[in-house]
C-alpha positions as CSV (number, residue, x, y, z in Angstrom):
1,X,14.8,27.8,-2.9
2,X,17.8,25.8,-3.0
3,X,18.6,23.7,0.3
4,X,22.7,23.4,0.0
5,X,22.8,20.9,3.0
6,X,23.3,21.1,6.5
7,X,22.9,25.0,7.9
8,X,25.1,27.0,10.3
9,X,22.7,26.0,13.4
10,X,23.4,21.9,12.7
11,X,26.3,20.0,14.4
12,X,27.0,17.7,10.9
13,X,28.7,15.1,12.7
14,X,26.1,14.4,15.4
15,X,23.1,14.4,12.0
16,X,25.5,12.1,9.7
17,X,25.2,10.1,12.5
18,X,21.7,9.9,13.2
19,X,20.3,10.8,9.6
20,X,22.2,10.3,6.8
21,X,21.9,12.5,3.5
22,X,21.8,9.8,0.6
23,X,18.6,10.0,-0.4
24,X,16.6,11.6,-3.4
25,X,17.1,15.0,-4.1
26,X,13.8,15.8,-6.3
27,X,10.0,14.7,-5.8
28,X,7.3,15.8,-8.2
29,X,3.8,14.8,-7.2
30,X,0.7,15.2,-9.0
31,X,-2.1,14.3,-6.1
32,X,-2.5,14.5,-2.4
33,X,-2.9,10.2,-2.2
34,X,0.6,9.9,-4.1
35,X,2.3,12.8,-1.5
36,X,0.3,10.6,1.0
37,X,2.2,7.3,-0.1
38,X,6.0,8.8,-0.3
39,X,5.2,10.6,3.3
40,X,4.4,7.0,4.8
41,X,7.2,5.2,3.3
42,X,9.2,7.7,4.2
43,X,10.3,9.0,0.3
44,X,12.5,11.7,1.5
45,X,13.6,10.4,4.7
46,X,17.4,9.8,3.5
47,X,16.9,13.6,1.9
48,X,17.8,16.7,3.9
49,X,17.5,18.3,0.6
50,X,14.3,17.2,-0.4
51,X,13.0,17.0,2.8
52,X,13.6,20.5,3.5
53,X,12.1,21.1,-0.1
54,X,8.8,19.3,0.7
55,X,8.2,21.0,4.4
56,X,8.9,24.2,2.2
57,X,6.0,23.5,-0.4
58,X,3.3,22.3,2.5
59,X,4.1,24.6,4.6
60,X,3.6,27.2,1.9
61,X,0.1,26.0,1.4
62,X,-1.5,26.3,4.8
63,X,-4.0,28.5,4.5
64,X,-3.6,31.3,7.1
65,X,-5.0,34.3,8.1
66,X,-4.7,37.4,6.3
67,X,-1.9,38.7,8.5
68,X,0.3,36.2,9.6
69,X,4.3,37.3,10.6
70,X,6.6,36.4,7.9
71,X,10.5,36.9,8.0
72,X,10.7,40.5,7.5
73,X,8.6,40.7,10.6
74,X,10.9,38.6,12.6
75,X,14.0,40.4,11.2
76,X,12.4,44.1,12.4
77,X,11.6,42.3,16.2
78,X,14.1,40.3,17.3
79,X,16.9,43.1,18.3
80,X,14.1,44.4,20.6
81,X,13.3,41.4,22.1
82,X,16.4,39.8,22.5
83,X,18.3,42.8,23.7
84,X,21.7,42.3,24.7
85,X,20.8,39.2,25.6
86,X,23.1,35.8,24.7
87,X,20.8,33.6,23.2
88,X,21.3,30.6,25.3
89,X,20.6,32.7,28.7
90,X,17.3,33.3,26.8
91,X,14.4,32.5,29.2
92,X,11.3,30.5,27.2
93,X,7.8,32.3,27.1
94,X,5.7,30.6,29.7
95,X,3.4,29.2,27.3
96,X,6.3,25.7,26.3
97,X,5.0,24.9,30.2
98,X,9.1,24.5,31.3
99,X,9.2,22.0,28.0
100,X,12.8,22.1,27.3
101,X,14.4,22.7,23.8
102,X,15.4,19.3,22.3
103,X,18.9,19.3,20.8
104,X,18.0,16.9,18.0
105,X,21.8,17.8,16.8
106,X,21.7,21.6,16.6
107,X,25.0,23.0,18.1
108,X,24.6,25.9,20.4
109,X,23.8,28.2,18.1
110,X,20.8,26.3,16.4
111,X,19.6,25.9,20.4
112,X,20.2,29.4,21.3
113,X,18.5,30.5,17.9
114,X,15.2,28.1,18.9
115,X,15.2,30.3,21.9
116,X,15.2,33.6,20.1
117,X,12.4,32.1,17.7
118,X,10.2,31.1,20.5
119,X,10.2,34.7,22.1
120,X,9.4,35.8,18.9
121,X,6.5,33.8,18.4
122,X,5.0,34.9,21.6
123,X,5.4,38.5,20.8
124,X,3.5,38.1,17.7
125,X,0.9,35.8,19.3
126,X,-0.2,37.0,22.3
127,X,-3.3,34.2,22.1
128,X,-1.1,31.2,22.8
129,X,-1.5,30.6,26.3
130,X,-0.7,26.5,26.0
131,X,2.0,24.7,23.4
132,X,4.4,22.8,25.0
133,X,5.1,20.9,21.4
134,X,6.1,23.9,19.8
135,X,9.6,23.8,20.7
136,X,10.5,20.8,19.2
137,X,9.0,21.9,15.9
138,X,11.2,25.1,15.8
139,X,14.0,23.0,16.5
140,X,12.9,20.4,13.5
141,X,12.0,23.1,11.7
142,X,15.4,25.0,11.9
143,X,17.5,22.1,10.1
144,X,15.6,23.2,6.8
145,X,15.3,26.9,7.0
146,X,18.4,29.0,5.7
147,X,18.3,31.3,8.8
148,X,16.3,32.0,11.9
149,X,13.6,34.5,10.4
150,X,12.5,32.0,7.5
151,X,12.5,29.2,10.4
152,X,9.8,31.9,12.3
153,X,7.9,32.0,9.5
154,X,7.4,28.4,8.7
155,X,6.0,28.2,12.6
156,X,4.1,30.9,12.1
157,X,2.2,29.6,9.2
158,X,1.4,26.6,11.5
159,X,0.3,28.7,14.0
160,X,-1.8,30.6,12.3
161,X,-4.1,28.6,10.1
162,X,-7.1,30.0,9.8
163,X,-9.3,26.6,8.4
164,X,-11.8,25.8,11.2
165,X,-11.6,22.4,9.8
166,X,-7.7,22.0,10.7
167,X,-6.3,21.3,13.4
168,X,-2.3,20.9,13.7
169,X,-0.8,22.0,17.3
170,X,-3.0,22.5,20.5
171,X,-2.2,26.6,21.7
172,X,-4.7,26.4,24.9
173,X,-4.5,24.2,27.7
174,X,-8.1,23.8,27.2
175,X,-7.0,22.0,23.8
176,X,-4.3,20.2,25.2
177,X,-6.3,18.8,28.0
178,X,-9.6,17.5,25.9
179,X,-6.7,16.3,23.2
180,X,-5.4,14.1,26.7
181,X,-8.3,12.6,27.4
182,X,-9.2,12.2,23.7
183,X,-6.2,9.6,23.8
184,X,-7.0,8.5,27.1
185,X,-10.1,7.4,25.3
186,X,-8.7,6.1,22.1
187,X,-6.0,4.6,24.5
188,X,-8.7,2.6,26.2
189,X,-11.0,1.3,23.3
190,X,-8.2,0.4,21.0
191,X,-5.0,-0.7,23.4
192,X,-6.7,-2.3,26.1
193,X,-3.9,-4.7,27.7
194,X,-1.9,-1.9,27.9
195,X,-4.6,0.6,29.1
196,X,-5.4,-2.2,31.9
197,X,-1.5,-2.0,32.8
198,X,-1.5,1.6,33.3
199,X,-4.5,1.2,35.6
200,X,-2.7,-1.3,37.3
201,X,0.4,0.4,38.0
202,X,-0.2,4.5,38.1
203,X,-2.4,6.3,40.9
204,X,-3.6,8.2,38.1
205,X,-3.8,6.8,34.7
206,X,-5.0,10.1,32.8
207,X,-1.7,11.9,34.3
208,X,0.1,9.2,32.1
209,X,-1.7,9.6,29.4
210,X,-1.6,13.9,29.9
211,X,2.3,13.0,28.7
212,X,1.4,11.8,25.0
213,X,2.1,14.7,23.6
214,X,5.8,14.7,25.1
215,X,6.5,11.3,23.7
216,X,6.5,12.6,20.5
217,X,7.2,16.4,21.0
218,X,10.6,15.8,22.7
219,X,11.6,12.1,23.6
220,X,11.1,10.6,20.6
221,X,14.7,10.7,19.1
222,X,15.3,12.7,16.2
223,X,15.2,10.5,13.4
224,X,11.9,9.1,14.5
225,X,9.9,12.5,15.2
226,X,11.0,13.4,11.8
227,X,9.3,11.0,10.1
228,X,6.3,11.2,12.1
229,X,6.4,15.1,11.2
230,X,6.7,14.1,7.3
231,X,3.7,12.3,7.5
232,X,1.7,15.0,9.6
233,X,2.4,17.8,7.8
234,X,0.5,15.7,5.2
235,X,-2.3,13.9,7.0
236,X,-2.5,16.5,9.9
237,X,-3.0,15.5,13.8
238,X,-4.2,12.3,13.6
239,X,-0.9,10.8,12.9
240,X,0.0,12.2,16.3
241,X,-2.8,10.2,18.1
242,X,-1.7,6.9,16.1
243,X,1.9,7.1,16.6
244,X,1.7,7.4,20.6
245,X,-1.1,4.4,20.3
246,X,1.6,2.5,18.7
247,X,4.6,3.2,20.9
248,X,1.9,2.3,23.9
249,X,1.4,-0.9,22.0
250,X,5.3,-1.4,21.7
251,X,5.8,-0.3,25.5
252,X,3.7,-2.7,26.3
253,X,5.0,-5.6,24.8
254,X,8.4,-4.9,25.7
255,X,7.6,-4.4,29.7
256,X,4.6,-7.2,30.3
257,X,5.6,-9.6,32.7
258,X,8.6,-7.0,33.8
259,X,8.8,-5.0,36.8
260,X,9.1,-1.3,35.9
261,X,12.1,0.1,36.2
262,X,10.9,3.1,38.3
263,X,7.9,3.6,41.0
264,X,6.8,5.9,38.2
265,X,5.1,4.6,35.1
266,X,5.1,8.2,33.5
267,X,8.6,7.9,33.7
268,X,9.4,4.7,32.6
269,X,7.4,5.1,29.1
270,X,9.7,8.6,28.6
271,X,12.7,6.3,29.3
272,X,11.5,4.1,26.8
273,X,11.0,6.6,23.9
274,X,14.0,8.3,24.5
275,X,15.9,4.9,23.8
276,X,13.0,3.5,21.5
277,X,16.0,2.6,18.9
278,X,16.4,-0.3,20.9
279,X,12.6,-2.2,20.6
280,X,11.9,-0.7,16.5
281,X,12.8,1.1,13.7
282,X,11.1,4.5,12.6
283,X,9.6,2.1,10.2
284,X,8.2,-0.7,12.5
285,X,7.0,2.2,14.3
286,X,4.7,3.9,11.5
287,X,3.9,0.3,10.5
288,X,2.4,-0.3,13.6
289,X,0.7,2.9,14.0
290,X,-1.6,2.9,10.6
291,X,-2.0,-0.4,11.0
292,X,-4.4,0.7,14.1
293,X,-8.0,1.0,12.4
294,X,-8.9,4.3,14.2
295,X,-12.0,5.9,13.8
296,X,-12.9,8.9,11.4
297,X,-11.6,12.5,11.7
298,X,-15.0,13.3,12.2
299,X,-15.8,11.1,15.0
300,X,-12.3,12.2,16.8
301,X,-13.2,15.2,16.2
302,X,-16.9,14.9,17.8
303,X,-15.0,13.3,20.9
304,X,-12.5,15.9,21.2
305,X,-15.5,18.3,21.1
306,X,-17.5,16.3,23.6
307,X,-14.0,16.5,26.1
308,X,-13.6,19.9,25.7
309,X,-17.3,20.6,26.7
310,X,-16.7,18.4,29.5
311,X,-14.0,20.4,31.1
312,X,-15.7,24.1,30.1
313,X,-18.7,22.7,32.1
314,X,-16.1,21.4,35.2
315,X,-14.2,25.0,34.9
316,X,-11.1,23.7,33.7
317,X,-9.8,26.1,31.0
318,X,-6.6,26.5,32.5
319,X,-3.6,24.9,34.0
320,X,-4.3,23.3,37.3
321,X,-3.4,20.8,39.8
322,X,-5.1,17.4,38.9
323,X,-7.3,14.7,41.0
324,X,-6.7,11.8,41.0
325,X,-9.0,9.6,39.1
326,X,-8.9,6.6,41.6
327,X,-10.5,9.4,44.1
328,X,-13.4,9.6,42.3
329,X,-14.3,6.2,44.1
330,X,-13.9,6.6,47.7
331,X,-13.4,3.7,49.7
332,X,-15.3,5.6,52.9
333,X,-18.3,6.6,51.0
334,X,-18.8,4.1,48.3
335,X,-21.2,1.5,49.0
336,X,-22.5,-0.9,46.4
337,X,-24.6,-4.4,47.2
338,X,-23.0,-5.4,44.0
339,X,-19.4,-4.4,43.2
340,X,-16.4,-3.4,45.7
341,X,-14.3,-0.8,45.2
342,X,-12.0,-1.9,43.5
343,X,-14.5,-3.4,41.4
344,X,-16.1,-0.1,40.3
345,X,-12.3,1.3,39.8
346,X,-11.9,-0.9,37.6
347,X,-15.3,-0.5,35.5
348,X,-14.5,3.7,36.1
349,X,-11.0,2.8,34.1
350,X,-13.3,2.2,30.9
351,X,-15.7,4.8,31.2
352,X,-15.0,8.0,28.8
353,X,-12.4,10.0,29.9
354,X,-14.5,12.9,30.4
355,X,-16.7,11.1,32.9
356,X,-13.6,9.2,34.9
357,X,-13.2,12.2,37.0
358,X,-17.3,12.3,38.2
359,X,-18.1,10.3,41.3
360,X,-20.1,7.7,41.3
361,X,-24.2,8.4,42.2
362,X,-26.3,5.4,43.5
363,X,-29.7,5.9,41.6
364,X,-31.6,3.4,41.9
365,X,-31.1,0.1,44.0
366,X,-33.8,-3.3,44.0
367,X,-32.8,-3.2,47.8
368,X,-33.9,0.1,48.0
369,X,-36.5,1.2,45.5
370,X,-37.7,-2.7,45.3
371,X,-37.9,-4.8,42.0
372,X,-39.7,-3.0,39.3
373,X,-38.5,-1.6,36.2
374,X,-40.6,1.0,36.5
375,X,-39.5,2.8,39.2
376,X,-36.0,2.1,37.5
377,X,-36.8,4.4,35.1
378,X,-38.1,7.0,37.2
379,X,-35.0,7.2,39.2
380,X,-32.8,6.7,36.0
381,X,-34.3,9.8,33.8
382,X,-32.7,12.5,33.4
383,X,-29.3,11.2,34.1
384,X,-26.7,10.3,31.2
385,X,-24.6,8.5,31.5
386,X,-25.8,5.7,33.4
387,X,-24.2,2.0,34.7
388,X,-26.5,-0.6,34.8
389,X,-25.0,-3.7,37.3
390,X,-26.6,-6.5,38.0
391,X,-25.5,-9.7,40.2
392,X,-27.6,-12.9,40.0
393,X,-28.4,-15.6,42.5
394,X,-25.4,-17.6,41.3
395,X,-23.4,-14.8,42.7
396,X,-22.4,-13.4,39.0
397,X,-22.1,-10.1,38.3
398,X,-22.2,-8.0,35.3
399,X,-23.7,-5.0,33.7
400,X,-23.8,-2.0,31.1
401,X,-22.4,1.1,30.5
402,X,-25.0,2.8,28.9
403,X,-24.2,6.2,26.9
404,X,-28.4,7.6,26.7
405,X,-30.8,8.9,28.8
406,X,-32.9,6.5,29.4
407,X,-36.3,9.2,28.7
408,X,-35.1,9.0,25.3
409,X,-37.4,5.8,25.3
410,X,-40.2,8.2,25.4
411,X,-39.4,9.2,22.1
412,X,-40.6,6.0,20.2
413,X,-44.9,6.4,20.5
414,X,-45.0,3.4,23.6
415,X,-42.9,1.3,20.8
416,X,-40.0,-0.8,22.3
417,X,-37.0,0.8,19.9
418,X,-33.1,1.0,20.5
419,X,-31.1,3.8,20.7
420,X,-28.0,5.5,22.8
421,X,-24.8,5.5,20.7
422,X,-21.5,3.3,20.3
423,X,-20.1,4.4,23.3
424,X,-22.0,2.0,24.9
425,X,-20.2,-1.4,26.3
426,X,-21.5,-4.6,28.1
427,X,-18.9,-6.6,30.6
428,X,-19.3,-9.4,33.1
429,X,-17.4,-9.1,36.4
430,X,-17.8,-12.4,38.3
431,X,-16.5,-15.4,37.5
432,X,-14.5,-13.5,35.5
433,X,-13.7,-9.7,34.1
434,X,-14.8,-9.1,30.5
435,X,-15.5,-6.3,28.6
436,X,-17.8,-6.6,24.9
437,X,-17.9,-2.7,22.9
438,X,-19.4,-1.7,19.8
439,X,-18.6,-4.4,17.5
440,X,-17.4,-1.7,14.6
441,X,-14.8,-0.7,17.2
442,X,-13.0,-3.9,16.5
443,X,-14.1,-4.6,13.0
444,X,-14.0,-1.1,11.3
445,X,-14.5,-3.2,8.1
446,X,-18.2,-3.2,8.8
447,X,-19.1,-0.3,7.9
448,X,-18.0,2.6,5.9
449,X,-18.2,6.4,7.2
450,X,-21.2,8.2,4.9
451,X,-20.4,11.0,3.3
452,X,-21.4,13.3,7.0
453,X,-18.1,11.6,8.1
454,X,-14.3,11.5,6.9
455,X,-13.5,8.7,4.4
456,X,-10.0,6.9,5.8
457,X,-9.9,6.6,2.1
458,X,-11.0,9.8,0.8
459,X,-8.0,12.6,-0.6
460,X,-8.5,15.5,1.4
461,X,-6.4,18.9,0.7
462,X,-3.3,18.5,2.4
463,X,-4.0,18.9,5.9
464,X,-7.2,18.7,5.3
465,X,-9.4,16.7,8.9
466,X,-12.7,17.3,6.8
467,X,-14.6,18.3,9.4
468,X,-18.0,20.5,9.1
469,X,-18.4,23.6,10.0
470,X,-21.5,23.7,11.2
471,X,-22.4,23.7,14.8
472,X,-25.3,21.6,14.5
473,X,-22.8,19.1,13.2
474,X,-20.4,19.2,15.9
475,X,-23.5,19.0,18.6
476,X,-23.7,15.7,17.0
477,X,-23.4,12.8,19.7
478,X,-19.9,11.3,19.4
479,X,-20.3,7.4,17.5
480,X,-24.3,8.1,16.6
481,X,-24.9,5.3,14.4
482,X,-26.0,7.5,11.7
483,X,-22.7,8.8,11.3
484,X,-22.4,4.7,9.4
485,X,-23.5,3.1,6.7
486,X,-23.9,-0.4,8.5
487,X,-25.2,-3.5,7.0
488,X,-28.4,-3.8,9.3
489,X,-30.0,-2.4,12.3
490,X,-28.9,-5.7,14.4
491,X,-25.0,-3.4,14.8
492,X,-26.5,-0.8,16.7
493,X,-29.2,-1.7,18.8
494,X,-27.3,-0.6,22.3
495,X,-30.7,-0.4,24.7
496,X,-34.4,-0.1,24.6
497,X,-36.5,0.0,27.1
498,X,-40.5,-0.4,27.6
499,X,-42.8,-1.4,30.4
500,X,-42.2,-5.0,30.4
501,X,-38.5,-5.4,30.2
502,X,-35.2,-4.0,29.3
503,X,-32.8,-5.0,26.7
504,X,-29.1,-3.8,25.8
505,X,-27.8,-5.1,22.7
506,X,-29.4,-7.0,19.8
507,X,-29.3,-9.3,16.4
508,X,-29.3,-12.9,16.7
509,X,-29.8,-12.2,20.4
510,X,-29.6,-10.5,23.3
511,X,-26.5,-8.9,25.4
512,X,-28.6,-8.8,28.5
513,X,-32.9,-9.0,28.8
514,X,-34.8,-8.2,32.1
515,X,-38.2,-8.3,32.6
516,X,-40.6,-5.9,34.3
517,X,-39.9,-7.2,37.6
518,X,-36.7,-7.2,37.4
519,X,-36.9,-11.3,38.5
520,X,-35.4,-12.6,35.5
521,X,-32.7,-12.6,32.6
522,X,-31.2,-13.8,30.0
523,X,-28.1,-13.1,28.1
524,X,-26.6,-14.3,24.6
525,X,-24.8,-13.6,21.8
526,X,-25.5,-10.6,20.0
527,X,-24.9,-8.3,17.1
528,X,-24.3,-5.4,18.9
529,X,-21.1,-6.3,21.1
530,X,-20.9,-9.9,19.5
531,X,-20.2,-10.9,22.8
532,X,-20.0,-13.9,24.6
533,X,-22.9,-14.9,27.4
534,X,-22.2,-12.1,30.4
535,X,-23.6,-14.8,32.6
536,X,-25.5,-18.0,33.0
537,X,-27.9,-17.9,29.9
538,X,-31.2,-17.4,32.0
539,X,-30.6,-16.3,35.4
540,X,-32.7,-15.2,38.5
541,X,-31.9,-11.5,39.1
542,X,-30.4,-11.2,43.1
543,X,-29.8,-7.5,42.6
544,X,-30.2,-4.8,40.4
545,X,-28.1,-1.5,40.7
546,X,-28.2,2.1,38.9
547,X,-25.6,4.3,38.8
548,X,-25.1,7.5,37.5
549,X,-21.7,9.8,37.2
550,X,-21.7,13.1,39.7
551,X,-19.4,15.7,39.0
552,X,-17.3,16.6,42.4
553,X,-17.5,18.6,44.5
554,X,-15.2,21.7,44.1
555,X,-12.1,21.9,45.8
């Protein structure tokens, strides 16, 4: 197909002026890597013609299911839907959640023919019940499709790919919620001074990060969602989750030490995309975002499994209102010997995302139960997660999240051995807040992923996430340390327990030891975290604490 430049739904003033058509007007490519390359560096950027040429091509080769609406099917439905109708009086199927159509330059027509698409799409897919992002991709789409049923068509293929192992746009609010806390949780382990700024500033921090999608799927100025959609359609949704990290990252910088410019941080961060032109180029911006060392499409997806679990188990498979995550401490019921309240706030802001809405559950307390690790364990089994605190006689305070049930200790014959997984995270509260994760979080260079993960530097298929079909695999525990090839043991020894002490972390020392009677510690350097003493170096235990996460109580 020749693309012969701008199409009757484009106002060619308003795109000369925010995407000019100078670039190259042909691309041959032999592998996926080399498409990979151009994508990033944004080959056919300059190109409406070529862009529209490539998005044709990949687009082409999703694989879909068997019957999937093409343009004829459009062209036979869309009298009976749209009626009599005037396309831009056209109300938008429920499913866009009041999203509105972006203009990224299309004159009324173009707008009024997104509308018309749209209803389309729901007639033909009755199963979408969620997809707020869709709009803006029938608007991109649109600028390079010669009319409105060949547009339909190139959403549809999206739609409707039928590779379990692919994932491109959420169509369930089940999806789009677990992909929301799935950033929520990338948000937390790999922008942390701008994760502990939302905490600081929103009532609710997952309700700012249940926006992400927006950001890209609307605010995000023309020119730049383009880009980020050249580069999706080849590497597929992970691009999303890195792109949104990085304009956190940028939002951030810009508005540290600033007062925000609204009472609403939600907001504010929309304000900011919108005019993002102003803080970096399209270029700084995908710079920044694969410069972020995420982790594997496997382990994202095993996280975006383990949220989605999460909120089948809680009953949340549809739209509804949202608590507030700062209610899941309560200030009238919370009682700690240990923390305050706004203490364990804080250590709830870095728990997964699809525990930050359980309460908090005293287990087991040395005040209570008295000081034996034994009975520690007894009131500890059966509960995972757990949060181990502990405050000394010097009046310091720190502690363990702790991913594993701690009967999983059971396992190992009577042998002290480690286990949980790297979800696991020491910190130190008193004199001074600090929190150590998985060392391979920060230094991805570690390891590499064995062949059970996704290689960062494999060549998929294009779109290809490479992610197992099995269930067993996908029952998998989210960052299991056999998902890596690591250089030694000493990287993932997060907790072992026996009947003469308790240790969390190890290799060249120990993130925190206690000893049968809970009476004394120590704490080093180690391995695990490579983290920094959590306390004095041997200390006399004042208090030990348990807690576990309780779902709440229905409303």
């Amino acid at each position: 197909m020749d693309f012969p430049g701008y199409n009757c739904f484009v106002d060619k003033d308003k795109m000369d002026a925010a995407i000019q058509d100078m670039g190259p007007k042909e691309l041959n490519w032999t592998e996926l890597q080399e498409l990979k390359q151009l994508a990033r560096e944004g080959f056919w950027a300059q190109s409406h013609t070529l862009r529209g040429k490539v998005y044709q091509r990949l687009i082409r080769d999703i694989p879909c299911r068997t019957v999937t609406p093409d343009a004829s099917v459009y062209s036979d439905i869309v009298g009976k839907i749209v009626g009599k109708h005037s396309s831009s009086s056209l109300p938008l199927p429920e499913f866009v959640d009041n999203t509105q159509v972006p203009s990224y330059c299309l004159n009324a027509r173009g707008e009024g023919a997104v509308r018309k698409i749209l209803l389309c799409i729901a007639n033909q897919f009755p199963d979408i019940s969620f997809c707020p992002a869709l709009p803006a991709v029938v608007a991109l789409l649109l600028h390079y499709s010669i009319d409105e049923a060949e547009c339909f068509e190139k959403a549809c293929r999206i739609l409707a790919c039928n590779d379990p192992s692919k994932k491109l746009i959420d169509q369930s609010f089940l999806a789009f919620e677990s992909s929301c806390m799935t950033f929520g949780d990338l948000v937390n382990k790999y922008c942390q001074a701008a994760h502990k700024l939302m905490v600081a500033v929103s009532e609710d921090v997952l309700q700012v990060y249940s926006d992400w999608q927006r950001w890209l799927f609307g605010e995000l100025p023309l020119n730049y969602f383009a880009r980020v959609f050249d580069v999706f359609l080849v590497e597929g949704y992970k691009v999303l989750y890195r792109v949104a990290l990085a304009i956190l990252k940028f939002f951030h910088k810009v508005r540290a030490g600033q007062p925000l410019e609204s009472d609403n941080v939600k907001q504010d961060i929309r304000m900011f995309v919108k005019d993002i032109a102003k803080t970096v180029s399209p270029e700084k911006l995908l710079e920044k975002a694969f410069a972020i060392r995420l982790f594997s499409r496997k382990e994202i997806h095993l996280l975006q499994m383990a949220n989605e679990k999460a909120l089948k188990q809680k009953g949340i498979t549809v739209k509804q209102k949202r608590q507030f995550v700062h209610l899941a401490v309560h200030a009238e019921n919370f009682h700690s010997e240990i923390v305050s309240v706004k203490e364990m706030r804080d250590i709830w802001s870095w728990v997964p995302e699809r525990f930050a809405l359980c309460q908090p559950l005293l287990l087991f307390s040395s005040l209570q139960h008295g000081y034996s690790l034994t009975r520690f364990f007894f009131q500890c089994e059966g509960h995972e997660p757990t949060l181990l605190l502990i405050k000394t006689t010097q009046k310091e305070v720190c502690g363990a999240y702790l991913s594993t049930d701690w009967s999983e200790r059971n396992k190992f014959g009577g042998k002290l051995s480690f286990f949980g997984t790297g979800e696991c995270f020491v910190f130190r509260l008193q004199p001074e807040v600090q929190r150590y994760e998985w060392v391979v979080i920060k230094h991805p260079e570690l390891t590499k992923p064995t062949s059970f993960m996704s290689s960062e530097t494999s060549t998929p298929s294009p779109l290809s996430h490479s992610v197992p079909s099995d269930p067993a695999d996908r029952l998998s525990p989210f960052l299991a340390a056999r998902h890596f090839n690591l250089p030694s043991k000493t990287e993932s020894m997060f907790m072992a327990g026996g009947n003469d002490c308790l240790i969390i972390g190890g290799g060249g020392g120990q993130a925190l030891y206690i000893d049968g009677d809970l009476n004394r510690g120590r704490t080093g350097h180690c391995d695990t975290f490579n983290n920094q003493p959590l306390c004095s170096e041997n200390f006399l235990i004042a208090a030990v604490e348990a807690w576990g996460f309780q779902d709440p109580d229905p409303q």
